[in-house]
C-alpha positions as CSV (number, residue, x, y, z in Angstrom):
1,X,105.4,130.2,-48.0
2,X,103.8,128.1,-50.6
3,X,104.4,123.9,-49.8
4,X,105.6,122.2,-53.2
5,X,105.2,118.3,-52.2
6,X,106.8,115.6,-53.7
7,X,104.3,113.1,-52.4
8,X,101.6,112.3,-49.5
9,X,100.4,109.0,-49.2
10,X,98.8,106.0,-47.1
11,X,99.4,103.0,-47.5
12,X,98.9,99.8,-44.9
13,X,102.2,98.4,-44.3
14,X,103.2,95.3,-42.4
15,X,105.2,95.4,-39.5
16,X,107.1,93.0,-37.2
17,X,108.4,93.6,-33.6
18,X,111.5,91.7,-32.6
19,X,114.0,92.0,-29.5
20,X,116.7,89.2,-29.4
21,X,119.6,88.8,-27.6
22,X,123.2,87.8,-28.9
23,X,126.3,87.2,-27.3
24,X,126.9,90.8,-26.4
25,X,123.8,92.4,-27.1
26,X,120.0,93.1,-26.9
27,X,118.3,94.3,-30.2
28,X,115.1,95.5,-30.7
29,X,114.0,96.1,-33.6
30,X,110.9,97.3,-36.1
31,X,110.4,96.0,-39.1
32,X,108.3,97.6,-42.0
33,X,107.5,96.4,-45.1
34,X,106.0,98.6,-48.0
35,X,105.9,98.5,-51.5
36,X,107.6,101.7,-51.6
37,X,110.7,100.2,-50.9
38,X,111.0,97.9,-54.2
39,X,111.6,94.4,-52.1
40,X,113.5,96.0,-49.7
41,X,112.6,96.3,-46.1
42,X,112.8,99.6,-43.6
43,X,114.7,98.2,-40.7
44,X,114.5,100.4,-37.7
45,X,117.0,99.8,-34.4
46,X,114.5,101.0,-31.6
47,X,117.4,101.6,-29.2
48,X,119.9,103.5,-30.9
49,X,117.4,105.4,-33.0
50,X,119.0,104.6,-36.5
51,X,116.9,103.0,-39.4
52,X,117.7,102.0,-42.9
53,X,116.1,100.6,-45.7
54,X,117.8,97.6,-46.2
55,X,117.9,94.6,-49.2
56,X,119.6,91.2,-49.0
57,X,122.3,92.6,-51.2
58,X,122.8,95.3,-48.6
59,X,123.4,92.9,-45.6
60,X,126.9,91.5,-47.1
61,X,127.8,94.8,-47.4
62,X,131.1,95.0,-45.6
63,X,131.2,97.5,-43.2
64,X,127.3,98.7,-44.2
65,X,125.5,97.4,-40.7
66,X,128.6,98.7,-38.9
67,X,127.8,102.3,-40.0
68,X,124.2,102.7,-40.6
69,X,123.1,101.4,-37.6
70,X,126.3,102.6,-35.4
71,X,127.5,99.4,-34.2
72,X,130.6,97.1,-33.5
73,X,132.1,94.6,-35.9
74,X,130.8,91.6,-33.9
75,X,127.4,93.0,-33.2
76,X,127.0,93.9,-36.4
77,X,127.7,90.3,-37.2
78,X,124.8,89.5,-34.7
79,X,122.3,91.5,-36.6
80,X,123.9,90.6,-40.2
81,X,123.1,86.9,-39.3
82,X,119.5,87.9,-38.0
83,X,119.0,89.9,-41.1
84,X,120.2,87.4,-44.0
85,X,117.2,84.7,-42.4
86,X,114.7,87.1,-42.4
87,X,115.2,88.3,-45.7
88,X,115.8,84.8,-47.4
């Protein structure tokens, strides 16, 4: 079978490492920036597995974080708040 690829590449990215706790929750998370992802940043939930590429204009999506990253209203509120300072 012949391998048609769309793209290969390296590239050095920048990644941060961040557990926190809120008032119901632990998160840990990963995350990656690139320039692959246009000012955007690849958010990755280490405990439930999920990732997303995510923008500021993403975060007040409503029910966005719920979904992507499988999560409750009010945790999702934990992580939205996280979120919006790290991307301002």
């Amino acid at each position: 079978m012949e391998r048609f690829y769309l793209y290969d590449d390296v590239e050095d990215t920048k990644t941060r490492f961040v557990g926190f706790t809120g008032e119901s929750q632990r998160y840990d998370l990963a995350i990656s920036q690139s320039s692959r992802f246009f000012g955007k940043v690849l958010v990755m939930d280490i405990q439930y597995g999920r990732a997303a590429i995510i923008g500021p204009d993403d975060v007040d999506e409503p029910g966005y974080l719920e979904h992507i990253f499988n999560r409750s209203e009010e945790e999702a509120l934990e992580l939205r708040d996280y979120l919006r300072e790290l991307l301002s």
